[in-house]
NUPA-809272 format. One line per 3 residues: their letters; for each residue x, y, z of C-alpha. Coordinates in pm, whole numbers, plus 50000, padded with zeros to 5 digits. Layout:
BEGIN
A = X Y Z | ...
//
This chain:
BEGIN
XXX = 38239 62578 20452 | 38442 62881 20234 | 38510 62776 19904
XXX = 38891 62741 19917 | 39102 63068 19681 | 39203 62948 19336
XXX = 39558 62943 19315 | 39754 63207 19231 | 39845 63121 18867
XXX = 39489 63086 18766 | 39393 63388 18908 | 39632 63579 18725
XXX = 39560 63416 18427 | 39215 63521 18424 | 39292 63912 18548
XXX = 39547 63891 18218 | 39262 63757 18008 | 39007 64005 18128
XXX = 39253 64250 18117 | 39338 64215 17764 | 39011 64176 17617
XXX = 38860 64503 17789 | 39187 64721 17618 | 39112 64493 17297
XXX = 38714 64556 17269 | 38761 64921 17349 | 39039 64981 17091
XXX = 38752 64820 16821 | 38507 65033 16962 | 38749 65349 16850
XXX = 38965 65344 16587 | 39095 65622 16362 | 39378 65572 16059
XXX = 39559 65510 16308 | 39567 65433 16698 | 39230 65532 16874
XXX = 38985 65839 16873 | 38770 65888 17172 | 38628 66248 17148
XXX = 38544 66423 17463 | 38201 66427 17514 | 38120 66220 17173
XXX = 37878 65932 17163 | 38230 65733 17117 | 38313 65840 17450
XXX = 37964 65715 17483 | 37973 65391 17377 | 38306 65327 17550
XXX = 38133 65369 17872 | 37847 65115 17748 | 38061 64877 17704
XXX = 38248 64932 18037 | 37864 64941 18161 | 37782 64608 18061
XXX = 38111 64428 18156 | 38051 64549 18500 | 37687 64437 18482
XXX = 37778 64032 18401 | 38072 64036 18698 | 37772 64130 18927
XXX = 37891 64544 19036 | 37691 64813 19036 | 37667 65066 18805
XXX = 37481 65413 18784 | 37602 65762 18648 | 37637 66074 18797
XXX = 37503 66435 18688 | 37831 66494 18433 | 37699 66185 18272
XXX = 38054 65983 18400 | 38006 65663 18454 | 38038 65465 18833
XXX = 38088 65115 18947 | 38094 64925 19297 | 38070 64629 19503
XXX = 37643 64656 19490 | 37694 64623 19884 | 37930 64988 19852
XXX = 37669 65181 19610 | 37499 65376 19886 | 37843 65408 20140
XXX = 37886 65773 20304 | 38195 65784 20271 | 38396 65609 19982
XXX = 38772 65583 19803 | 38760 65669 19449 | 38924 65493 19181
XXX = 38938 65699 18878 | 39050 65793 18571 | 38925 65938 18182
XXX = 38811 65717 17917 | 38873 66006 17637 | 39176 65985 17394
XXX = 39399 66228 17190 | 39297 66197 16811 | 39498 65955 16672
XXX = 39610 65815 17036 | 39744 65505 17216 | 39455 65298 17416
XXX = 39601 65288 17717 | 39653 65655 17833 | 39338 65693 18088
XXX = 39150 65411 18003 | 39422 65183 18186 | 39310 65338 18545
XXX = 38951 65298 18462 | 39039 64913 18386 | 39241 64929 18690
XXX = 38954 65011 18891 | 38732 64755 18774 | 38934 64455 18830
XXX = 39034 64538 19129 | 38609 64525 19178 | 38594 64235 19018
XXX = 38810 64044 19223 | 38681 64141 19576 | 38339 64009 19401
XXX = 38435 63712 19248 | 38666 63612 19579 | 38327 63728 19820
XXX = 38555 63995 20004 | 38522 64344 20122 | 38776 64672 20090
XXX = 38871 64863 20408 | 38649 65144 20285 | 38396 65140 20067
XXX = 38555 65189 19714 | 38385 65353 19370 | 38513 65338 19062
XXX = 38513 65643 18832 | 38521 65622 18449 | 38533 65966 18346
XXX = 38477 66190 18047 | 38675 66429 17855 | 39036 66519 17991
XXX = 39217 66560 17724 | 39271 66915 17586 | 39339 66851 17259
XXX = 38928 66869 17169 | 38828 67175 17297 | 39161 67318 17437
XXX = 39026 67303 17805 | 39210 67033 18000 | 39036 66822 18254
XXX = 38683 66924 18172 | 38492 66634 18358 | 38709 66639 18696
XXX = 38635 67010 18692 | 38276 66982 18621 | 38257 66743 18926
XXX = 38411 66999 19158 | 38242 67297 19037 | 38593 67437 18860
XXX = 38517 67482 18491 | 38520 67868 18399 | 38308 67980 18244
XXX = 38485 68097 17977 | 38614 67741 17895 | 38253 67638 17812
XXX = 38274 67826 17499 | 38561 67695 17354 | 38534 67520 17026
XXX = 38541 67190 16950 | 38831 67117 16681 | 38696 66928 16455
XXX = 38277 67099 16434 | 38360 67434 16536 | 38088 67392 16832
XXX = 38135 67522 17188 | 38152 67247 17462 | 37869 67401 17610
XXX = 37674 67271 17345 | 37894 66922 17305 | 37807 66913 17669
XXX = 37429 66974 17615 | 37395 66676 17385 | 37482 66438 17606
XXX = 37258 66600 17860 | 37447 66730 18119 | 37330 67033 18312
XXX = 37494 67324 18138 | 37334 67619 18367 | 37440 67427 18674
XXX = 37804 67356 18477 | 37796 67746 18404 | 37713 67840 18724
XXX = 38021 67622 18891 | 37799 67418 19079 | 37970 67147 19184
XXX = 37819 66847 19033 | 37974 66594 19282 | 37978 66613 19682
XXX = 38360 66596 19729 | 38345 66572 20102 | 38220 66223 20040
XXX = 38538 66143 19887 | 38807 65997 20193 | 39096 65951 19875
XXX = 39077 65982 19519 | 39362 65741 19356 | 39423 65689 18990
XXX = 39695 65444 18779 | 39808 65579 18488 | 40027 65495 18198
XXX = 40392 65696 18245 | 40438 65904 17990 | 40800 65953 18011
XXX = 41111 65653 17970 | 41195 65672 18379 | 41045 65333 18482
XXX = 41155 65195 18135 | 41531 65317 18196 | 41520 65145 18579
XXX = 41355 64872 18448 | 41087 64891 18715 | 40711 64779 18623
XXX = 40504 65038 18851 | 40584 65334 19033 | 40419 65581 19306
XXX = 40392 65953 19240 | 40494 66195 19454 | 40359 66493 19273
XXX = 40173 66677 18941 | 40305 66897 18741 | 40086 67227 18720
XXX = 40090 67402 18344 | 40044 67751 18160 | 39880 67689 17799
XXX = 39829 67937 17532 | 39567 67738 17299 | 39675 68016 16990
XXX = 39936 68269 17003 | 39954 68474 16725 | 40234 68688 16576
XXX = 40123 68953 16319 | 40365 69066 16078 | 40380 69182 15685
XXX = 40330 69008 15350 | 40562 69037 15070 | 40764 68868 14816
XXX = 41031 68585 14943 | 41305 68748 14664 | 41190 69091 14697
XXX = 41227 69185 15027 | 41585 69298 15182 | 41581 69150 15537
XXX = 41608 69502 15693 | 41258 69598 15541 | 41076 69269 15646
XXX = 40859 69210 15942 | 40870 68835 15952 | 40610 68684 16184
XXX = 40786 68332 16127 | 41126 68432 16253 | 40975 68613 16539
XXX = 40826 68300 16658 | 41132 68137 16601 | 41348 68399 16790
XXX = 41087 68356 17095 | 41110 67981 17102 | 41463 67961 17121
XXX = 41520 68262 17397 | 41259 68052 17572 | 41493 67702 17536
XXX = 41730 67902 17659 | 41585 68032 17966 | 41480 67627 18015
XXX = 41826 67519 17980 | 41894 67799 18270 | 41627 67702 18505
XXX = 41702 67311 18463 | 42094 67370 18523 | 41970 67589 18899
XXX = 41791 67263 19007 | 41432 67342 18894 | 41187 67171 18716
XXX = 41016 67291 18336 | 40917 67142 18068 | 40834 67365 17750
XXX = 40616 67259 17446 | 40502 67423 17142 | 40286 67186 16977
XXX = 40088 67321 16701 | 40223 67581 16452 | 40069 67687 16165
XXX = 40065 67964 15861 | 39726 68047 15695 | 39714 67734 15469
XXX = 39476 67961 15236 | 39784 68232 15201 | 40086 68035 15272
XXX = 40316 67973 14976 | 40704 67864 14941 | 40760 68250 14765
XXX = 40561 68436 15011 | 40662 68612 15353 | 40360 68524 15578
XXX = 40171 68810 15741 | 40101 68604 16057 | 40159 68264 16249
XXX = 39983 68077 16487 | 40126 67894 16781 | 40052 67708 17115
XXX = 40282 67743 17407 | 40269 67438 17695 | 40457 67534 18030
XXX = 40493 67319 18305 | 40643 67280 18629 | 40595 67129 19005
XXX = 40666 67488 19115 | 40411 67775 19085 | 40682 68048 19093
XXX = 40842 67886 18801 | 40527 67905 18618 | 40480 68287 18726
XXX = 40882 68325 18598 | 40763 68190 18282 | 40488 68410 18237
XXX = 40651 68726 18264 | 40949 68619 18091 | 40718 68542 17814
XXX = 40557 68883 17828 | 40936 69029 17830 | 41060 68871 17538
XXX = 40794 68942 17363 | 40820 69346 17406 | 41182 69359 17307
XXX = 41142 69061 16992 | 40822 69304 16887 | 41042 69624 16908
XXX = 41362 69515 16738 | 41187 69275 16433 | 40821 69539 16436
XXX = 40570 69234 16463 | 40293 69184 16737 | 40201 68881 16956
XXX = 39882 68801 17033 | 39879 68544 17301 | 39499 68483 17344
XXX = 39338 68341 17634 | 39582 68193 17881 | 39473 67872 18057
XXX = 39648 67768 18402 | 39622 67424 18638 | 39826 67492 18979
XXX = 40059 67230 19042 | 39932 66959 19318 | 40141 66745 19536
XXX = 40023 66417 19671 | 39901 66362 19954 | 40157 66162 20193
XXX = 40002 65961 20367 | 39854 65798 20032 | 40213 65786 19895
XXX = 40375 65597 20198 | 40021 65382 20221 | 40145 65306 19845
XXX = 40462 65224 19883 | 40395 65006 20181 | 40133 64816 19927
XXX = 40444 64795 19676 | 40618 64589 19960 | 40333 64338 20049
XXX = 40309 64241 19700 | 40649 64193 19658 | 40734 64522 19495
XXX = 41053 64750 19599 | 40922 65091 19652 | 40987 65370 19386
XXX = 40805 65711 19395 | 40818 65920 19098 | 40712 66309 18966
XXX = 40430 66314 18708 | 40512 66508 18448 | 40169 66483 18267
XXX = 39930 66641 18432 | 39590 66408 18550 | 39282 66457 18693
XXX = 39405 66398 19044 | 39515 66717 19022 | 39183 66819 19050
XXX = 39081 66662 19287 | 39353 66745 19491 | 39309 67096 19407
XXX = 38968 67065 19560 | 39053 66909 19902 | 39059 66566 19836
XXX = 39375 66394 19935 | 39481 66238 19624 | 39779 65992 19466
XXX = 39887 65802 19149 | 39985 65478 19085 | 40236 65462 18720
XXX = 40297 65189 18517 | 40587 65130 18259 | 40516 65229 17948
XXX = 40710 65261 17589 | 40713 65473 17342 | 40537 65740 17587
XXX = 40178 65859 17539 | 39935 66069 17329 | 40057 65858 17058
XXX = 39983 65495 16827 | 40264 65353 16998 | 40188 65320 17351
XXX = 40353 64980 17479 | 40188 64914 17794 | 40248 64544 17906
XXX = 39947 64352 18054 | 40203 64225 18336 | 40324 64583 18401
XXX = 39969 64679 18431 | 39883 64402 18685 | 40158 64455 18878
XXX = 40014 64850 18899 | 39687 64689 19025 | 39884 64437 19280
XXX = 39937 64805 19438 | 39572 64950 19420 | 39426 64605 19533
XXX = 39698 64559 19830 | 39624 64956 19899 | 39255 64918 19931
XXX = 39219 64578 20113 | 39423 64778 20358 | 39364 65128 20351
X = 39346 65273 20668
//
């Protein structure tokens, strides 16, 4: 005779519980001054998998790791399955982050394993869960290095960007950890995506939507693609701050200024025709070995962030960039150097994931909302590769990339009531 279900309540209680002390146990595992450091492809990053490792191990799953050293978990009868869902996300942070951005769709993942173990049931399709390394760009510039390293995407010029804090290329960041870097630089694809029927992934929202609409999960209808310039830099002339009449100076600083705001412009433009963009400039910076509050700087540096669901806005962006940046060089006699560029094409979801969502959101009592992401993810990717792919969000305050993340642990159960309903049911 079948054990009869616990009730409701209890079960809840204990995904809360477990819930609560994974993000707790993790956040010890990494902390900085303040909020969490994960490096990419650090032995933090390291140990946070461990620990994920050996959670996974006492609630009786599988676990193994693939050739980008990432790791995996399933129901032991799934390990070997053809075919399987993934359930993914990164276990990386920003320096000086929140805990939950990434790391909530790798918890996601597991306890929605952990309670088709624990109640001795089966998904539709076999599922695997897929804790992965190093998304974030803010370590090496790169973004979604480990999704890319899966599908065989990672140029090879992004292997020899330099890690932020050592100066060392991820190549060799890479090679300490002992993934296969000739493979990696050869864009062998490290995973067999045509294994893959769906990659899904819940992530924190990193915007105030679902917190304005007061609604505690979300589907996402699509991912914004991005331009990134790691290091622009504008080259202009030293000289005295009193000495200097303003038509004799070549000011790098106020070149940079007059691009930015020509460029908030042009966003105000596009967003008032109906189009989406979203501009960032993130890191800006004088030559803290020259800079002084008397002296005209001879150059700046500055990163540029443009996104949008549309690849023609991107390409508008680009050239409007380029165009600005003739006529501000001519009239104020500076010059830009905008370094390497770095692109990710927008991805839409796929929608037969998004209505298999949304019809999940209504089982468990849920009133459908889907959503844009404006961060971009590793579905992306994966979507990018062939693999039909969709997000689940959950609310969020404060945003992301930050201390202040404000995930609640009912919000984030109510994003796995969707996964779990999704993939007892996927068809």
């Amino acid at each position: 005779m079948n054990a009869q279900p616990a009730p409701f309540a209890d079960v809840r209680a204990q995904d809360h519980a477990l819930a609560a002390r994974l993000f707790d146990d993790v956040a010890r595992l990494s902390p900085d001054v303040e909020g969490v450091s994960r490096p990419a492809f650090s032995a933090i990053e390291t140990q946070t998998l461990k620990y994920l490792e050996d959670v996974a191990k006492v609630e009786g799953l599988a676990v193994w790791y693939d050739a980008g050293c990432n790791a995996l978990f399933s129901l032991p009868e799934d390990r070997d399955a053809e075919r399987v869902v993934v359930v993914g996300s990164h276990v990386d942070s920003v320096p000086f982050g929140g805990n939950f951005d990434g790391l909530a769709g790798v918890v996601a993942g597991l306890i929605c394993l952990i309670r088709a173990r624990r109640e001795g049931r089966r998904f539709a399709k076999p599922v695997h869960v897929l804790a992965m390394r190093g998304e974030e760009s803010a370590w090496f510039g790169p973004c979604y290095i480990g999704s890319k390293v899966l599908t065989g995407t990672l140029a090879k010029r992004e292997l020899e960007e330099t890690h932020k804090g050592d100066g060392r290329t991820l190549e060799e960041h890479m090679a300490d950890i002992g993934l296969p870097v000739e493979d990696i630089r050869a864009q062998k694809p490290l995973m067999d995506v045509s294994r893959m029927e769906a990659y899904l992934e819940l992530h924190i929202e990193q915007g105030p939507l679902l917190i304005g609409k007061n609604i505690p999960a979300a589907t996402v209808s699509g991912i914004r693609g991005n331009i990134r310039y790691r290091a622009i830099t504008c080259h202009g002339e030293a000289g005295h701050s009193g000495a200097v009449p303003k038509a004799y100076r070549r000011d790098p600083v106020l070149a940079m200024a007059d691009l930015l705001v020509r460029l908030d412009e042009s966003w105000t433009t596009i967003l008032n025709k109906g189009d989406d963009l979203v501009l960032t400039s993130g890191i800006v910076a004088t030559d803290p070995e020259k800079h002084a509050m008397s002296r005209i700087p001879d150059r700046v540096s500055f990163s540029l962030d443009m996104r949008s669901q549309k690849p023609e806005t991107l390409d508008d962006m680009r050239a409007l960039l380029k165009s600005e940046i003739k006529e501000i060089e001519r009239d104020r006699r500076v010059r830009f150097d905008l370094g390497e560029e770095l692109r990710v094409e927008p991805a839409l979801c796929d929608k037969g994931l998004v209505a298999g969502l949304e019809e999940a959101m209504r089982k468990v009592g849920q009133e459908p909302f889907v959503m844009p992401s404006g961060g971009g993810h590793d579905a992306a990717v994966f979507a990018g590769a062939g693999v039909p792919a969709a997000m689940v969000f959950v609310r969020n305050r404060n945003g992301s990339h930050n201390p202040q993340e404000a995930m609640e642990i009912d919000d984030f159960l109510a994003g796995v009531d969707i996964l779990s309903a999704f993939l007892a049911g996927a068809e």
